[in-house]
C-alpha positions in Angstrom: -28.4 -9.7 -26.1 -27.7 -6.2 -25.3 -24.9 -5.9 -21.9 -27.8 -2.6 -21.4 -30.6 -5.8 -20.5 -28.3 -8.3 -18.2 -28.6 -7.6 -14.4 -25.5 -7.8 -12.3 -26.8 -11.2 -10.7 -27.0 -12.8 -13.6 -23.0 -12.4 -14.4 -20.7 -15.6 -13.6 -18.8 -14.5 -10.7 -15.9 -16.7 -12.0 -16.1 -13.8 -14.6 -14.5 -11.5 -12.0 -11.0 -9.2 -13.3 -7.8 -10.6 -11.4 -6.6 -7.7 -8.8 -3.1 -6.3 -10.5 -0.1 -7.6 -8.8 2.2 -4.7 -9.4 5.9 -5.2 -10.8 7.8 -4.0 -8.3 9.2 -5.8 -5.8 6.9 -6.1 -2.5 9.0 -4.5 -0.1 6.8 -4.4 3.7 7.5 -3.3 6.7 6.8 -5.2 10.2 3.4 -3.1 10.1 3.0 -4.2 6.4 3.4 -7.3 7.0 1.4 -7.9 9.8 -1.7 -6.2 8.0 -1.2 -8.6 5.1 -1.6 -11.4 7.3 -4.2 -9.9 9.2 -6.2 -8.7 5.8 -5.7 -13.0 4.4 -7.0 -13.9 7.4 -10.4 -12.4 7.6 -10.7 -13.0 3.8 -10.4 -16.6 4.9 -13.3 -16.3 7.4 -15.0 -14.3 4.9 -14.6 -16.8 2.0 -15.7 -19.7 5.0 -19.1 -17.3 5.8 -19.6 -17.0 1.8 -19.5 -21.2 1.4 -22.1 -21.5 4.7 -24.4 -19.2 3.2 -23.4 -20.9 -0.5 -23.2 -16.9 -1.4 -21.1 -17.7 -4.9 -20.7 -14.1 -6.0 -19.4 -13.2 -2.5 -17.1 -16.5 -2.6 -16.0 -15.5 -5.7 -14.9 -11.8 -4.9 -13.4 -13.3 -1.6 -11.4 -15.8 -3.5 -10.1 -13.3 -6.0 -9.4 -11.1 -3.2 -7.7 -13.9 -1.0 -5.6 -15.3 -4.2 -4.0 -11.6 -4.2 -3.2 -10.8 -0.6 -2.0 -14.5 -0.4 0.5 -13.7 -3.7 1.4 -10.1 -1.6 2.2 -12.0 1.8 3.9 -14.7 0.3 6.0 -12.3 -1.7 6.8 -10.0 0.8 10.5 -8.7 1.8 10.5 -7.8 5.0 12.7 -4.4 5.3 14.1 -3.7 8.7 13.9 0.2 8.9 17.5 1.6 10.3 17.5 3.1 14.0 18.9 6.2 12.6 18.6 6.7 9.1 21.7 9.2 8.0 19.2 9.4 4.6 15.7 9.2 3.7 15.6 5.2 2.8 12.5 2.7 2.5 10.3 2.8 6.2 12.2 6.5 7.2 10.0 8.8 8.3 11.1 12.1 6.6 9.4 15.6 8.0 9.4 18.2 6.1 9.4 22.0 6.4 7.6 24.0 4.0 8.6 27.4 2.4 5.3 28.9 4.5 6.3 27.2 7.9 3.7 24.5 7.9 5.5 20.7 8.5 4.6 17.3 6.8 5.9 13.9 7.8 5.8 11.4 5.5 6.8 7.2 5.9 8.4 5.4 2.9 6.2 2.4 3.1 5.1 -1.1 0.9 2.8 -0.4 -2.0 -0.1 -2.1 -0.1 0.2 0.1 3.3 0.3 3.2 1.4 -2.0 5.4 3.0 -1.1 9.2 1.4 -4.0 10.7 3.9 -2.2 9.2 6.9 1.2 10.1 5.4 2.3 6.9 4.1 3.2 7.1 0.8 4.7 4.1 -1.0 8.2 3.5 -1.9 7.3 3.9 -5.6 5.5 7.0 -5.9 7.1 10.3 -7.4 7.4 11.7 -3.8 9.1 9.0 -2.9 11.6 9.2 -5.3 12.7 12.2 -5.0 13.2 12.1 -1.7 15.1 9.0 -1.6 18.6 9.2 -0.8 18.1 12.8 0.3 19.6 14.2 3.9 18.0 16.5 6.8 19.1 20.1 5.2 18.4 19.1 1.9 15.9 21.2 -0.1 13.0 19.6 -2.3 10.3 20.7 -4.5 7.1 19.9 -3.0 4.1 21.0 -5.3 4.5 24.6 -6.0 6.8 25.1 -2.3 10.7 24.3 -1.9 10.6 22.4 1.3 13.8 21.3 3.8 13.9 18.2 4.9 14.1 18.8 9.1 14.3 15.4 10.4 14.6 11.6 9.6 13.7 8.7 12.2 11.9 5.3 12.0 
């Protein structure tokens, strides 16, 4: 039969992709971390509300779900961010001076707290990379701009 004449309910949930566990290592900081453990617990409840309701396609998305942010937590590598980082490093927070005057601060952060809109980008993206290792004076392309780095904390 024709995929085109199946209806979504009639799919085996145990049919559902694995999430990708990515190759990198799982770096976190103590904000990572903690939402990790905060994101496997409520997929526990979830997966608990799923078997009281005997809802197997939502049991099966929360397993899947749980199975990966159980792998993340219990892979994690906690890294302590330094009180005054002499370079931009993993969990710095690097602001940024544009070539029109406007400022953006960014946080080097896990792969699973990246959040770009909020300014945390992960350790492994292209920003990231070039701006690891770099100082406060040093100049970097950002998009189209040259921007300074102004200031490094944590």
């Amino acid at each position: 039969m024709s995929r085109a004449f199946v209806k979504d309910s009639d799919q085996d949930p145990d049919t559902l992709p694995e999430r990708a566990i990515s190759a990198h290592p799982n770096l976190v900081t103590a904000r990572g971390l903690a939402l990790l453990e905060a994101r496997v617990r409520e997929l526990e409840a979830e997966r608990s509300a799923a078997r009281a309701a005997a809802d197997t396609a939502a049991l099966a998305r929360t397993a899947r779900d749980l199975r990966y942010f159980q792998a993340r937590k219990d892979s994690a590598r906690l890294v302590k961010a330094a009180p005054h980082p002499g370079q931009v490093r993993f969990g710095a927070r690097t602001r940024l001076q544009l070539a029109d005057g406007s400022e953006r601060t960014f946080q080097l952060v896990g792969e699973d707290e990246a959040d770009p809109a909020a300014g945390l980008i992960s350790y492994v993206s292209p920003l990231a990379a070039m701006l690891m290792g770099k100082s406060v004076g040093d100049k970097v392309s950002f998009g189209a701009q040259t921007a300074e780095i102004i200031a490094l904390d944590c």
